[in-house]
C-alpha positions as CSV (number, residue, x, y, z in Angstrom):
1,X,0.0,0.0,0.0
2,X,1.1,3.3,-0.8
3,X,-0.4,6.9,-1.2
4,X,0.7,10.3,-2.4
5,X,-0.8,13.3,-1.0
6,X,-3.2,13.4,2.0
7,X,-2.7,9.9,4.6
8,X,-5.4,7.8,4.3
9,X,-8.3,7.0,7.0
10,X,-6.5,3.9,8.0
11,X,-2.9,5.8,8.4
12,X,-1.4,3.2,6.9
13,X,1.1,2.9,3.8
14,X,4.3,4.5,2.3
15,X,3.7,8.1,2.0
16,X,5.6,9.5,-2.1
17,X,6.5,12.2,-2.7
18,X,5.4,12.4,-6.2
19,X,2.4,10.6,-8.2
20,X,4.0,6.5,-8.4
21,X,4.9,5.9,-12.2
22,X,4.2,2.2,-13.2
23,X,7.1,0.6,-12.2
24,X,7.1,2.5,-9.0
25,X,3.2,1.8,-8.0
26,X,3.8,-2.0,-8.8
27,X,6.9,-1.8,-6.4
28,X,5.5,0.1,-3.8
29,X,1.7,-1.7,-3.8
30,X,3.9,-4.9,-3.4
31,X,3.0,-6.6,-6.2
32,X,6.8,-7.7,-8.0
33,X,6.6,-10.6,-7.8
34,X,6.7,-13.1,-11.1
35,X,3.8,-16.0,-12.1
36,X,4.3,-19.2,-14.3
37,X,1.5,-21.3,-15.7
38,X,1.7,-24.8,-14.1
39,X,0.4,-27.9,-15.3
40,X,-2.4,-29.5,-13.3
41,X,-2.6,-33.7,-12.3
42,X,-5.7,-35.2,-10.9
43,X,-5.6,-36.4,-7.1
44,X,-5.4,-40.1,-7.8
45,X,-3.4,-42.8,-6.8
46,X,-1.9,-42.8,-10.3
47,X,-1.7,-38.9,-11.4
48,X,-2.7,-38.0,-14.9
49,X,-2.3,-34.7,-16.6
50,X,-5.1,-32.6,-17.3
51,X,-4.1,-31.1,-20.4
52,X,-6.8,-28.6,-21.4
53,X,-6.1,-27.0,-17.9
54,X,-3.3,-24.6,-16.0
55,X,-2.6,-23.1,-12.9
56,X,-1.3,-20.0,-12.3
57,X,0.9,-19.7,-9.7
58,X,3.4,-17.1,-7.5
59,X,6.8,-17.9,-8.3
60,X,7.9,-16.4,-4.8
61,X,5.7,-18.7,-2.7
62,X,7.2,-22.4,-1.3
63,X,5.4,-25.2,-2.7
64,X,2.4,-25.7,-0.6
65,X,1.8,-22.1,0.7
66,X,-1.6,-21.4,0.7
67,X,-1.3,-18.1,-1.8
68,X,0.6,-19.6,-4.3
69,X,-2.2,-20.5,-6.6
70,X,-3.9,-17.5,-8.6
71,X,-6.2,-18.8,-10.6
């Protein structure tokens, strides 16, 4: 979270100095971070692929975390 200008209700967030370009509000609203698409299996005793599917996942999560999957 960031903000420019007056502190919000909450008082929380980096305060700019200036109006965040792109690079800058994707930095500062913590959101650089990198996806990948990953390929999904079925929950059987013996796994297939599910091709006509993808997940897509946080590439700075730990296998398992509860946020790593997107969508």
């Amino acid at each position: 979270m960031f903000y420019y200008g007056e502190v919000p209700w909450h008082g929380e967030g980096k305060e700019l100095d200036q109006p965040a370009n792109m690079e800058e509000a994707i930095k500062y609203g913590g959101l650089d971070w990198e996806v990948e698409m990953v390929g999904l299996r079925t929950d059987e005793e013996q796994p297939s692929r599910v091709d006509t599917r993808v997940a897509i996942v946080r590439k700075d999560r730990p296998k398992g975390h509860r946020n790593v999957y997107l969508v």
